[in-house]
C-alpha positions in Angstrom: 0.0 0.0 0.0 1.2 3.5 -1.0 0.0 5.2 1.7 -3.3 4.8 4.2 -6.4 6.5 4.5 -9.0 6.9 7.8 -12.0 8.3 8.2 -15.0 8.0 10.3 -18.8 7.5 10.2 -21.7 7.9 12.3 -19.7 8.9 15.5 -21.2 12.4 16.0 -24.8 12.7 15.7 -24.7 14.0 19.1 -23.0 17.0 18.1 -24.9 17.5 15.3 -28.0 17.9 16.9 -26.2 20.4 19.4 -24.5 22.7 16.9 -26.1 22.1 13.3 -24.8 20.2 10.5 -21.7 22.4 9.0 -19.8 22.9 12.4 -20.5 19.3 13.5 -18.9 17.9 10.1 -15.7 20.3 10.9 -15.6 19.5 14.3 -16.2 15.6 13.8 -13.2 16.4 11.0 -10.7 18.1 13.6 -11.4 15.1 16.0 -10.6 12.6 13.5 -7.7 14.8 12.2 -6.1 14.8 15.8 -7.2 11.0 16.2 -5.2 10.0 13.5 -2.4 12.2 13.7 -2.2 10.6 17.3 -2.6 7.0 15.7 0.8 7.4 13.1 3.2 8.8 15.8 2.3 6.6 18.3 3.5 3.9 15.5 5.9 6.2 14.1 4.4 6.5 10.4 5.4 9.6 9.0 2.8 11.7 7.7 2.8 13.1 4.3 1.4 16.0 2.9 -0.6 16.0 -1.0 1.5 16.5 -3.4 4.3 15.1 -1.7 6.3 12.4 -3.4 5.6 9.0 -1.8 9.7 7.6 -0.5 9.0 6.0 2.7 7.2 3.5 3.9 5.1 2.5 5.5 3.6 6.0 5.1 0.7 8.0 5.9 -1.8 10.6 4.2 -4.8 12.4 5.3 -7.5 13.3 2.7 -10.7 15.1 2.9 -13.4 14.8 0.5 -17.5 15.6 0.0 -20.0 13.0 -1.4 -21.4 10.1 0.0 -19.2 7.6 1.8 -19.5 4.5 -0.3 -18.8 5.7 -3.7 -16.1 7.7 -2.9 -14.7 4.9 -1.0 -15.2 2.6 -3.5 -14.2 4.7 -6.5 -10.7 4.7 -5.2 -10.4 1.3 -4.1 -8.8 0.0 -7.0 -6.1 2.3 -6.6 -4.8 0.7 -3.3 -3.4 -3.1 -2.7 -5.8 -3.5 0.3 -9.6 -1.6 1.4 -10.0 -1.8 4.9 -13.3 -1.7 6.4 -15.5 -1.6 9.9 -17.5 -4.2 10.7 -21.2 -4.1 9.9 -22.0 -3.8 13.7 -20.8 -0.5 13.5 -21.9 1.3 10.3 -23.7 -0.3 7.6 -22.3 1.9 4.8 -18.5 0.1 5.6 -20.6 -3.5 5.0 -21.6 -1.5 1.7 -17.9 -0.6 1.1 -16.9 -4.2 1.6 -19.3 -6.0 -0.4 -19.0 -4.2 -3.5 -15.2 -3.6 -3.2 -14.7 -6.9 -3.1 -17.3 -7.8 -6.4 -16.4 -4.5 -8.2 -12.6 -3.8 -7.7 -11.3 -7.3 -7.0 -9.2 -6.0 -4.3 -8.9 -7.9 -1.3 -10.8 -6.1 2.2 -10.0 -6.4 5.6 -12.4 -6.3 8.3 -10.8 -4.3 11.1 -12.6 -5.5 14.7 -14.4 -3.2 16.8 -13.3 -4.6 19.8 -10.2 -4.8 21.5 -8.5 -7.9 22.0 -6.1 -10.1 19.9 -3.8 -8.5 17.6 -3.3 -8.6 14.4 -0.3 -10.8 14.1 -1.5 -13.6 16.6 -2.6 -16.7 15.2 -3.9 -17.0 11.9 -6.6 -19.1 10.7 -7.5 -19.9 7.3 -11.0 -20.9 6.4 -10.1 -23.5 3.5 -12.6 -24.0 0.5 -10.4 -25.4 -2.6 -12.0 -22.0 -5.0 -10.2 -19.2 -6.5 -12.0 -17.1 -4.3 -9.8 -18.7 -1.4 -7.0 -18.7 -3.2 -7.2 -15.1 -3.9 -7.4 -14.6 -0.5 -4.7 -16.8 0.8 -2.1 -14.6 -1.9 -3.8 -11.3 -0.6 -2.9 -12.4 2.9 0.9 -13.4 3.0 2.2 -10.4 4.2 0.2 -10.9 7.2 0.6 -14.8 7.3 4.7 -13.7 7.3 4.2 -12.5 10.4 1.7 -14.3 11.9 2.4 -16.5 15.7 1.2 -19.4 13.9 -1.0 -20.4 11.0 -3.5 -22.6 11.2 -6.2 -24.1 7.7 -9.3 -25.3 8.4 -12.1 -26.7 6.5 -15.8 -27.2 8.1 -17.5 -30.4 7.0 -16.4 -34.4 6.8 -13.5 -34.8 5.6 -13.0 -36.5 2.7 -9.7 -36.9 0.3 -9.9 -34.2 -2.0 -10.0 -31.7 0.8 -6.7 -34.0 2.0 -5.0 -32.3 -0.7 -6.2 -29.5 -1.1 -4.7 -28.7 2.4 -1.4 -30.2 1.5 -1.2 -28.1 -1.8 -1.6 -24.9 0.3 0.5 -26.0 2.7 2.9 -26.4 0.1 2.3 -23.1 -1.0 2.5 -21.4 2.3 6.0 -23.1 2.7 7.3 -21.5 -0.5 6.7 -17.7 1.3 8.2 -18.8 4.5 4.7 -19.4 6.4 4.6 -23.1 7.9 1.2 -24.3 9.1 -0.8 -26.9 10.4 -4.6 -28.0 9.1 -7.2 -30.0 10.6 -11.2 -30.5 9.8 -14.1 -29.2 11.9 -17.1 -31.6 12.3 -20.3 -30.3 10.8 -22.8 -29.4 13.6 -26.2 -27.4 14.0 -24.3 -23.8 13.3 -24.0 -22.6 10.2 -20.4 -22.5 8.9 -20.1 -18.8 9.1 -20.9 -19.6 12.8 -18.8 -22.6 13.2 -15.8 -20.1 11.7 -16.1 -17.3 13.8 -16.3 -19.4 17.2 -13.7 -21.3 16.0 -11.8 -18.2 15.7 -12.9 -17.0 19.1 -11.3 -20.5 20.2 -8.4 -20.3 18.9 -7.5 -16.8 19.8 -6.8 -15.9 16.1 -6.1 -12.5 15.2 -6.5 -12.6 11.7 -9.4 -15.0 9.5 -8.6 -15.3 6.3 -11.6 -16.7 3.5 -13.2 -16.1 0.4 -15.7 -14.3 -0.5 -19.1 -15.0 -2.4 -17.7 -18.8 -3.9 -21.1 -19.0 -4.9 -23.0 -16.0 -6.7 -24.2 -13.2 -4.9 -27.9 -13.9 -5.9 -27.7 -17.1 -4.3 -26.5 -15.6 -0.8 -28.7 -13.2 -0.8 -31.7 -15.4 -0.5 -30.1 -18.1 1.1 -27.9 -16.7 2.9 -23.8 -17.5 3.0 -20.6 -17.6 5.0 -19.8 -13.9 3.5 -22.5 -12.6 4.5 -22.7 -14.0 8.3 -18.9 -12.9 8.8 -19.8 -9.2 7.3 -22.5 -8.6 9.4 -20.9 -10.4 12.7 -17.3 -10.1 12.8 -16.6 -7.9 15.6 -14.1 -9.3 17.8 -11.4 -11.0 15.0 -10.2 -9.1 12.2 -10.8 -10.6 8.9 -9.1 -10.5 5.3 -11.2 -11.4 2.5 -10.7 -11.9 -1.2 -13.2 -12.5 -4.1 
């Protein structure tokens, strides 16, 4: 990534019910200004100004913009390696940005958690499904993986052989980037597997889940519902990287 970008939503209705629209969106602006200021030094990313050539990295930039949220977000997406994204539990417009980022850009999203907890680089945990979509992800995700405690593939269902090497090809794969890992099945139970994967995750203590998204058409989830769409609405305490 070249450089990042932050923003906020929704965080300041209170103010703008005090003071009127125009001097709560510069005042919600200064907050978030200061905020992420605040959030660079204290990892000692440099902050650039526009216009500035881009030389170090990692780096950071601060834009401003008017229009609505989503599209602006969106339009840009495809100019950066990686879109990260709220979960839904917060602000519905970043489930927005997620789902058609990932359909219309092709870039990979990340689902940064609401809550505090694990970080980031703890154990990673690889929801396995042998599609491009996964694979996608998987290639989005080694720079993360890299640095990951551990890395763990997992597949929900019976297990059967294909899924045997599927796993070994990927951990094959892995190997070839420096990440070793270790895979196992998870029994097929009452939950659904977006369900099973995020209390596996909770289990595990993983800091990072790492999928596809929409292996099946959109359509299709939309009236029947998918793993995508159970992690986008529901991921709030694990941090998750997906790829369609």
């Amino acid at each position: 990534m070249p450089f990042s970008e932050f923003s906020g939503v929704n965080q300041f209705q209170d103010v703008a019910v005090e003071h009127g629209p125009a001097e709560a969106g510069e005042r919600a602006a200064r907050d978030m200004r200061e905020r992420f200021s605040r959030a660079c030094g204290l990892n000692h990313i440099p902050l650039i100004s526009g216009g500035t050539a881009i030389d170090t990295f990692p780096s950071a930039r601060w834009m401003e913009t008017d229009g609505d949220y989503s599209s602006i977000t969106i339009n840009r997406a495809a100019a950066f390696d990686l879109v990260v994204a709220g979960s839904e539990v917060v602000a519905q417009s970043l489930r927005e940005v997620a789902e058609i980022a990932l359909l219309r850009t092709g870039r990979p999203v990340l689902l940064a958690p609401m809550a505090t907890g694990r970080a980031l680089n703890e154990t990673a945990l690889i929801a396995w499904k042998n599609s491009p979509q996964c694979w996608h992800a998987v290639s989005a995700a080694i720079p993360f993986l890299q640095r990951a405690h551990g890395v763990e593939i997992v597949s929900v269902g019976h297990e059967d052989q294909n899924i045997g090497f599927a796993h070994k090809d990927l951990i094959d794969y892995l190997s070839c980037h420096g990440v070793t890992a270790t895979s196992s099945m998870i029994g097929g139970s009452d939950r659904s597997v977006g369900e099973t994967l995020l209390a596996e995750a909770g289990t595990r203590n993983a800091g990072l889940l790492v999928m596809g998204a929409y292996s099946h058409s959109r359509i299709r989830d939309f009236l029947i519902g998918g793993v995508t769409k159970h992690v986008l609405a529901n991921a709030a305490a694990t941090a998750v990287l997906m790829a369609h």
